[in-house]
N, C-alpha and C positions, 0 to 999 in steps of 0.2 A: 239195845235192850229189848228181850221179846218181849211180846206179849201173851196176857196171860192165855189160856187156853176157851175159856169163854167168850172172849169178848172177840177172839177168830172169826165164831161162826155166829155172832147175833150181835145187834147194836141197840137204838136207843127206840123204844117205841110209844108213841102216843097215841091212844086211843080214844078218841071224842071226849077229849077232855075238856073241863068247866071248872070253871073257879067263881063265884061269887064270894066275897067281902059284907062281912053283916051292915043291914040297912041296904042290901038289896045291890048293890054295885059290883058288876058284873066285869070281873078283867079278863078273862080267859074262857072262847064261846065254843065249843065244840070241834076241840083242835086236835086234829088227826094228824101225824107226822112219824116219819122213820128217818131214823138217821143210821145208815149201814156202816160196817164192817169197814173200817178206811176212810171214811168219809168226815169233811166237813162239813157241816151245816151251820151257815150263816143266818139268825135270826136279825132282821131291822125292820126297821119302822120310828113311824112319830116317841116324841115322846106322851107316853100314857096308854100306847098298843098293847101293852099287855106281855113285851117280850120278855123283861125280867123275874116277869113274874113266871112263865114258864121256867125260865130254867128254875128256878127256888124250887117249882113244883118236881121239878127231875131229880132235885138233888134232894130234895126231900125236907125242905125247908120253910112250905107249905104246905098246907092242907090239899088234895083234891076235893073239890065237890063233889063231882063223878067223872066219871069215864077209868080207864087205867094206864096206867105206867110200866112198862117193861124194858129192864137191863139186861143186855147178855142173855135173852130167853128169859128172865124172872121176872114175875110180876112183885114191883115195887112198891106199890100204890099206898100201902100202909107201914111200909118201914122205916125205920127211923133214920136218917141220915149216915149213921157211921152201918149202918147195913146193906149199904147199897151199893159198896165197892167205888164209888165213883172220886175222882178228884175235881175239884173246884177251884181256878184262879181268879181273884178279885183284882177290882181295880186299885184298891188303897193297898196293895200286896199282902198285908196283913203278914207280917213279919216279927219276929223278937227280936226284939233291940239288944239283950245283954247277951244274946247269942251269936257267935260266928256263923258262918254262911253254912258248913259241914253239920253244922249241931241245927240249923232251919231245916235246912234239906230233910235228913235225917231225925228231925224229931218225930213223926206221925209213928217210923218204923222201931222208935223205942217201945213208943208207948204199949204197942201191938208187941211187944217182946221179941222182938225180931234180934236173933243174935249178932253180937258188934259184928265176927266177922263179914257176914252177909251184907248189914248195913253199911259197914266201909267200902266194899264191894260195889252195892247200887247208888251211893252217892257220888262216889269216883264216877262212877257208869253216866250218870244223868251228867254230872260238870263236864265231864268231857262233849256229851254231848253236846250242851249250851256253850262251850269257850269259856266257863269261869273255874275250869282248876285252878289258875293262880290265884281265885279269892275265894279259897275256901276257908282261909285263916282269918279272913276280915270279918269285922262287924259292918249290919245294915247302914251304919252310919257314916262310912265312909266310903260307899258307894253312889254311883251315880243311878239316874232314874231308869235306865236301861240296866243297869248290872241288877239291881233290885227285882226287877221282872223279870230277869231270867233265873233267878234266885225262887222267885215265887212260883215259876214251871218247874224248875230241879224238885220241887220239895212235892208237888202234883203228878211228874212225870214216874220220879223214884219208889212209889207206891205202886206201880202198875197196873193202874184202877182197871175197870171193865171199859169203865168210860171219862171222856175228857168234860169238863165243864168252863165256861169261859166269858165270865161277865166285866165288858168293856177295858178288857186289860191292858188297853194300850191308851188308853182316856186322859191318864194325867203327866201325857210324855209329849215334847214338843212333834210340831209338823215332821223336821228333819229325821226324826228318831222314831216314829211311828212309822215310817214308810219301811226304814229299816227293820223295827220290829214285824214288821206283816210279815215279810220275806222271814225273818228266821223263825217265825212259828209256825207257817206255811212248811219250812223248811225239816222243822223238828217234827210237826203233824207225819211226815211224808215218811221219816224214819222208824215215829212209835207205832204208828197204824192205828189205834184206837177210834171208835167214834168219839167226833166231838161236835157239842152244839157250841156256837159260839155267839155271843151278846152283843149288837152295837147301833149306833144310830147313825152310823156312819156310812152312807152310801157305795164310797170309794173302797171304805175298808172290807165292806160285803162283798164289794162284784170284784175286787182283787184277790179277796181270799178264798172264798167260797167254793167247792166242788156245785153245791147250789145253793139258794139263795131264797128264804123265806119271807116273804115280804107281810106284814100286819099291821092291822089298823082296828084301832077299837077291840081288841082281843080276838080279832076274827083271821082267820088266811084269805089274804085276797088274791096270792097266787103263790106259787115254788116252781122253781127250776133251774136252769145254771144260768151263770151271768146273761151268756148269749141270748137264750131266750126270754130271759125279765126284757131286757134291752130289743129285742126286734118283735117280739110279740108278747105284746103286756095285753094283758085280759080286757083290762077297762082303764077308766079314766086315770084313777088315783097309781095304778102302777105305772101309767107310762109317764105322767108328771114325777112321781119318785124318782124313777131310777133315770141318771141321763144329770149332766151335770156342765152348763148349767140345762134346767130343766126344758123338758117340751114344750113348743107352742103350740096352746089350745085354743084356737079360734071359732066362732061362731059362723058358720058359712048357713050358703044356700045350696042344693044339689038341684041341677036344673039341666035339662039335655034340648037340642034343635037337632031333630034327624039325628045323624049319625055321631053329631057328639055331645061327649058329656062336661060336663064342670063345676067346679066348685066356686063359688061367686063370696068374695072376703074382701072387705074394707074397699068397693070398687071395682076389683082385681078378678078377672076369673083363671080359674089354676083346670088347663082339662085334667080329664079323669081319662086312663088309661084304659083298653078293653076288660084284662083280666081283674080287675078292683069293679066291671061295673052288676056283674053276678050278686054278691053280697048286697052291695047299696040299691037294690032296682028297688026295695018295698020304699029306701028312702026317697026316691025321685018325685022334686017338687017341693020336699019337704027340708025342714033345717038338720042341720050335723053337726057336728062339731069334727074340726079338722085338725090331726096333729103336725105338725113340723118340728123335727129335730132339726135343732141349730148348726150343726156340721152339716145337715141334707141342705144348706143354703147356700148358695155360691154367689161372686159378683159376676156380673153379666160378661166381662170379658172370660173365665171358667165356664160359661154356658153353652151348649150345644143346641139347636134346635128342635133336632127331633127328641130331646132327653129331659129339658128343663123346660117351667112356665116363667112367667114371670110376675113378679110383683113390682111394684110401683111405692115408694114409702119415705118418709125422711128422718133423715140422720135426728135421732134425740140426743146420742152421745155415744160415744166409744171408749174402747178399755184395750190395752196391749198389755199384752201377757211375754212380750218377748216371741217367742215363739207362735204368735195368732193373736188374730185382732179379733175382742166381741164387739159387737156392732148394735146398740139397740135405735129398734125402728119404731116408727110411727106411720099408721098405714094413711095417707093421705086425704081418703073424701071420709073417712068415719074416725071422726075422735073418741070416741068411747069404743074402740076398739080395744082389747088388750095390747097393752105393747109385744113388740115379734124379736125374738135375741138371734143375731146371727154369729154363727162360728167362723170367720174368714179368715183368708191367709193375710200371715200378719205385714205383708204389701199393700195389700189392697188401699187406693188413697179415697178415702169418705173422710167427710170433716162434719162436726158439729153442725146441724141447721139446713143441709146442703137436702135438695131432693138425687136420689140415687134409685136406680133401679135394680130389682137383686134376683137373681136364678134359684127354681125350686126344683129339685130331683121329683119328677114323677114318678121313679120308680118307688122314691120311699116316702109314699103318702099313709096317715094316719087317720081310721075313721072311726066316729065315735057316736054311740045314738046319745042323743042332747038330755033326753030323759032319765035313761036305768046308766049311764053312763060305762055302758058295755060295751069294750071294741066289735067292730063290725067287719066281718070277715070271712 
């Protein structure tokens, strides 16, 4: 199915936009974003970030306070929703029940006067896309929760909007069926080419789908980019505890150097610091940091190399096997009000409950963070 000829050469654009809510509550702060021509864009975050409310504002379902909105090259900002060419998937699918799957699909293109042949034409077009020709005879009722949502893209896809919209549509679908759905809308995105913003709080569901990935909190952008770089270079504090599953450890250290070396002093433990990392930290020398560890950058000590890994010193609080890896969480030995430390380990490795163990830390991939403005340091 092409696309239409607009939505070719422009995508979705935000221009410092603001939302406040009367009595002053501020969801949405001066949020600048594009979403191009082909492109996914993953909005996540907390819940109460302000991401839902973005898209309502695209699709024209909110107010702007200021800033504007532009579709396909149009500025949107005051149009009413059925003027914006846009399609919109929900999470409850919002479907008609005394309707077959061919009369969903196909109802937006009646109402628009679209002649039957045509519309028999783009509904066939869209099922084949999705795999449900065979139920285009059937009622919502006697589908399952994945045939439903693809039912709910047929009927968005077949419209051939400028632009895609996509609030948490995969939310009310088991584990096993949502992994599934990623890949086939990932899959159908790659065929329609439309920009789409897509809704979720799902972190997994973000850094697997996303061409890039919009991270918010409190209505604000605290960073965009593709998966990659959320995950290896996260701005500040709050994006590298996001993304990273299970999350980063952020420890309170000390930065302290004798002569020619340097290190990070945590729970007893000093972890050096590697030449190229000591550029960036020299204003911190002396002074406190906050230190990141991703939980895979940990290894057990028989995995360790000398010149490559520090060490830690910690004890076993309890572990978890995933089948495939063992999490490991720690307790760092001379400071009990230390936060507890999660380790990713191969799921060999023999630690037990209670047991003191000592665990290897990748110096290449250390995380610095000033304690204060909680800005990575770099």
């Amino acid at each position: 199915m092409d696309r239409p000829d607009t939505a070719s050469t422009c995508g979705i654009v935000l221009e410092h936009v603001h939302k406040e809510f009367p009595g002053g509550i501020v969801a949405v702060r001066d949020l600048s974003l594009t979403v191009e021509p082909g492109e996914l864009v993953v909005l996540v975050g907390p819940s109460g970030s302000g991401k839902t409310t973005v898209l309502r504002m695209v699709a024209g379902l909110e107010t702007v306070t200021a800033g504007q909105v532009r579709i396909a090259g149009r500025v949107v900002t005051g149009l009413s929703p059925r003027h914006r060419n846009v399609a919109m998937v929900f999470q409850n699918y919002a479907l008609y029940a005394h309707m077959t799957v061919r009369a969903n699909i196909g109802f937006a293109l009646r109402m628009a006067g679209t002649p039957k042949r045509e519309i028999h034409m783009r509904v066939n077009q869209a099922a084949n896309i999705l795999g449900i020709t065979e139920l285009l005879d059937r009622k919502p009722g006697q589908l399952s929760g994945g045939q439903r949502q693809r039912v709910a893209m047929g009927r968005a896809i077949v419209r051939e909007p400028a632009a895609f919209l996509m609030d948490e549509p995969l939310s009310n679908l088991d584990a096993k069926l949502r992994v599934e759905m990623r890949a086939e809308i990932t899959h159908v995105h790659r065929r329609i080419g439309a920009p789409t913003l897509y809704v979720t709080h799902d972190q997994t569901e973000a850094m697997t789908m996303g061409n890039r990935v919009a991270i918010l909190r409190q209505g604000r952008l605290e960073q965009i980019g593709t998966p990659l770089e959320l995950y290896e270079r996260p701005v500040n504090v709050f994006v590298a505890g996001f993304i990273g599953s299970p999350a980063m450890n952020l420890l309170p250290a000390r930065l302290d150097s004798s002569g020619d070396d340097w290190y990070a002093t945590v729970g007893g433990c000093r972890i050096p610091i590697l030449p190229p990392a000591r550029v960036a930290l020299w204003p911190f020398a002396g002074h406190d940091i906050l230190l990141g560890l991703r939980p895979e950058d940990l290894v057990s000590t028989e995995d360790a190399r000398d010149s490559e890994h520090g060490i830690i010193q910690a004890t076993v609080a309890r572990t978890e096997s995933l089948g495939s890896e063992l999490l490991v969480y720690l307790s760092l030995n001379s400071d009990v009000t230390s936060p507890p430390l999660t380790a990713r380990l191969d799921r060999r490795t023999a630690v037990q409950q209670g047991t003191y163990t000592r665990i290897g830390v990748n110096l290449q991939r250390l995380y610095f963070f000033d304690p204060t403005s909680g800005a990575a340091i770099r």
